[in-house]
DRENLO-936870 format. One record per residue (C-alpha): x, y, z; residue in one letter. Coordinates in steps of 0.2 Angstrom, whole numbers, plus 5000, padded with zeros to 4 digits. Example, Ala and Ser with C-alpha at 12.3 -4.5 7.8 and 13.67 -1.06 7.14 Angstrom:
BEGIN
506249785039A
506849955036S
This chain:
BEGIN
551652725324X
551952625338X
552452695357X
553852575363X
553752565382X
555352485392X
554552425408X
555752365423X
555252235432X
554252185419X
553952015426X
553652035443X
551652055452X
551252235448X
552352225431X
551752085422X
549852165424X
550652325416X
551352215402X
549752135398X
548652285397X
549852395389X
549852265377X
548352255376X
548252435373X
549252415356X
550952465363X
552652375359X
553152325375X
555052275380X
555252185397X
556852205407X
556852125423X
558252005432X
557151855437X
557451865454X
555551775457X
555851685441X
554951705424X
553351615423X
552351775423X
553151805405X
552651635397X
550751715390X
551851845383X
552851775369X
551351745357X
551251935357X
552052005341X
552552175350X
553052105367X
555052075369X
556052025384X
557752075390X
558651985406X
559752095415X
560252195432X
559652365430X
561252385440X
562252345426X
562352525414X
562752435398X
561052335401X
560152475408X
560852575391X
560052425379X
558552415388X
558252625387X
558752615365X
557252645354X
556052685368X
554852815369X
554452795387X
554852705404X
553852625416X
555052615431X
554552455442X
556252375447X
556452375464X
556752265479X
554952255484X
554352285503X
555052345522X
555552135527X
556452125509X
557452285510X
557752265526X
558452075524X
559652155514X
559752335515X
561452365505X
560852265488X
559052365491X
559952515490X
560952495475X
559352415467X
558052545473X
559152705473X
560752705465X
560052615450X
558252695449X
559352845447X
560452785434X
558952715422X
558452895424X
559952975417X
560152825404X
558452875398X
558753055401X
560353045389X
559452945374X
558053055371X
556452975381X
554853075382X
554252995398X
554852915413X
553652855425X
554352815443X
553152695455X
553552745473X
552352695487X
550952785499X
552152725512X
553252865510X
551952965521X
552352845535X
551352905551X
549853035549X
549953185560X
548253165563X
547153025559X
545653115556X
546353195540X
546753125525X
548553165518X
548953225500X
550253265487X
550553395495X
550853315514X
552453305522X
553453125519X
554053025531X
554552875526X
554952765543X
555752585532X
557252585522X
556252545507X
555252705507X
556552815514X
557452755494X
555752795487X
555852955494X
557653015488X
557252955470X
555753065471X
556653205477X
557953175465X
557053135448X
555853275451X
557053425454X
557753355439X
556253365428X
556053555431X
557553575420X
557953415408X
556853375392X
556453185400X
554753205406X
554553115426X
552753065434X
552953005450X
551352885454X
551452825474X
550352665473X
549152605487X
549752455493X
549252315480X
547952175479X
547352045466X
547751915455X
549451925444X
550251805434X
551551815447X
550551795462X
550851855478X
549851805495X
551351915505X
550252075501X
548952125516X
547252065505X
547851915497X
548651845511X
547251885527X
545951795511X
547251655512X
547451605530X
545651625532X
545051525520X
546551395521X
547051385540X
545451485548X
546351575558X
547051735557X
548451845570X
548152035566X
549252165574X
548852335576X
547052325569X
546552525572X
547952575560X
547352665540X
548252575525X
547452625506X
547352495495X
547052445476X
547152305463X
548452275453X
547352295436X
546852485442X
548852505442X
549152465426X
547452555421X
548452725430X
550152695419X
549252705404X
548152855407X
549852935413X
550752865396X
549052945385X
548953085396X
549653265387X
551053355394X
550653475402X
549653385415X
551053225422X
552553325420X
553453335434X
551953295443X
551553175457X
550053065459X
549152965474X
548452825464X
546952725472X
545352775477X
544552885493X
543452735498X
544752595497X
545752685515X
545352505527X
545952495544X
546852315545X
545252255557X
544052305544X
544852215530X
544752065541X
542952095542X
542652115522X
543451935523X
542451835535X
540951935526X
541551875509X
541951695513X
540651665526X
541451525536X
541951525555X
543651585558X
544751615573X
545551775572X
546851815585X
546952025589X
548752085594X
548552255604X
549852375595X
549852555601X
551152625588X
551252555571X
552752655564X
551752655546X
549752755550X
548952845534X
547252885526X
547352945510X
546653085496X
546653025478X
545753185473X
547153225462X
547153105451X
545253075448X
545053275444X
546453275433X
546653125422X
544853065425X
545752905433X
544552785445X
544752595450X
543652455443X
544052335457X
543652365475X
544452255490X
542852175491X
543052095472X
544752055475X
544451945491X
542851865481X
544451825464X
545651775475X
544451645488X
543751575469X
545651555465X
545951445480X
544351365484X
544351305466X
546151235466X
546851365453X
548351385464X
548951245477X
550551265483X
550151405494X
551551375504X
552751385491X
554251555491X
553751595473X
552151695481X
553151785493X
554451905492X
């Protein structure tokens, strides 16, 4: 028999990878997602026998009730997405990313799923102690944007749960993304530095010294699954970095893979910034040793997918708000 996975958010850029590979997999899929970006990423999904979408507000609890019914598991991906977002408008960002998060938790809770997998953000760890150490599962969080501090209380929240209802949480904090998606974004740290470069050769960086981890989209999806095929007693209430050690870049060093990778001249403008509020080198020890999860992708293969992409006139309108949130 079939798993039936609900994912929220389905059609946005790290959720319409997850719906193609889990797919791809042999899952049903059910997509519930608002359209806020609009639905294009969906289109390649309706030749799928076992794909089904839903439109709806996961703020609404009679939607967020139909979405939950018949489903084995939830991939929980509905959010407003980023610090600039959330902070443009921090009252809908809190209904969306807290007070709702919690409700499809208890709406799945309440009709029997086996797994609920909440994707927060290695942003939660906000600024290292110490640089020269990599922070874990285990580190103290300190979320310093409005959209992690949510992040964090869901966590908080779905995990004291868990210890004592029969829905089964994973908490996966992602590396911030990278890559190709059906609905593409070039407001995420990789795409956009290969972007400017290539399209306007010139490039403003501030706070080049600071750590950020990273990893493409497809590895994100790749992490779901092994999370939705992993037993028990191994994801429950559990929490997992998911990325890779040797994918921790400072911002300068990204710049450099770039300029390496395209090989054209470039003017790139350093902006001296002695406190970045967000500073963090990251373990993914966790989840290599215990569900055998590595990436596929490094930064460097998605800056040579993305410059084919644009030198080759896949994508044109660069400009245009759909790749932005």
């Amino acid at each position: 028999m079939t798993d039936k996975i609900l994912i929220t958010g389905g059609a946005g850029y790290v959720g319409s990878v997850v719906a193609r590979h889990l797919l791809r997999l042999g899952y049903y899929v059910r997509v519930l997602d608002s359209l806020l970006h609009g639905g294009n990423s969906l289109l390649g999904l309706y030749s799928e026998d076992k794909f089904e979408f839903m439109r709806g507000d996961i703020r609404d609890k009679e939607i967020a009730l139909q979405a939950v019914l018949g489903m084995d598991s939830v991939v929980h991906l509905a959010a407003i997405v980023g610090d600039p977002a959330c902070a443009r408008q921090p009252d809908e960002s809190q209904s969306v990313n807290l007070d709702a998060s919690l409700q499809m938790f208890e709406t799945a809770r309440d009709q029997g799923v086996g797994k609920f997998i909440f994707t927060s953000t290695c942003s939660n760890y906000g600024k290292m102690v110490d640089s020269s150490q990599y922070v874990t599962e285990e580190s103290e969080l300190r979320p310093v944007s409005l959209y992690a501090e949510n992040k964090v209380a869901v966590e908080t929240s779905l995990l004291s749960e868990s210890s004592q209802d029969s829905v089964n949480v994973t908490v996966l904090r992602l590396a911030t993304a990278f890559g190709l998606s059906p609905r593409m974004r070039f407001d995420l740290t990789v795409n956009e530095f290969t972007l400017e470069l290539l399209v306007n050769k010139t490039l403003m960086v501030y706070g080049e010294q600071f750590w950020r981890p990273y990893i493409h989209v497809c590895d994100i999806a790749r992490a779901v699954s092994i999370v939705l095929e992993a037993s028990l007693d191994k994801i429950s209430g559990r929490v997992f970095n998911v990325g890779d050690n040797s994918q921790n870049f400072r911002k300068g060093e990204i710049v450099e893979l770039v300029r390496s990778v395209i090989k054209q001249e470039c003017n790139i403008q350093h902006v001296k910034k002695e406190e970045d509020p967000r500073d963090y080198r990251v373990s993914f020890d966790r989840i290599n040793s215990e569900l055998g999860f590595s990436i596929t992708r490094t930064v460097e293969n998605g800056i040579r997918e993305i410059a084919d992409v644009v030198r080759k006139g896949v994508i044109a309108d660069f400009d245009h708000p759909y790749y932005r949130n």
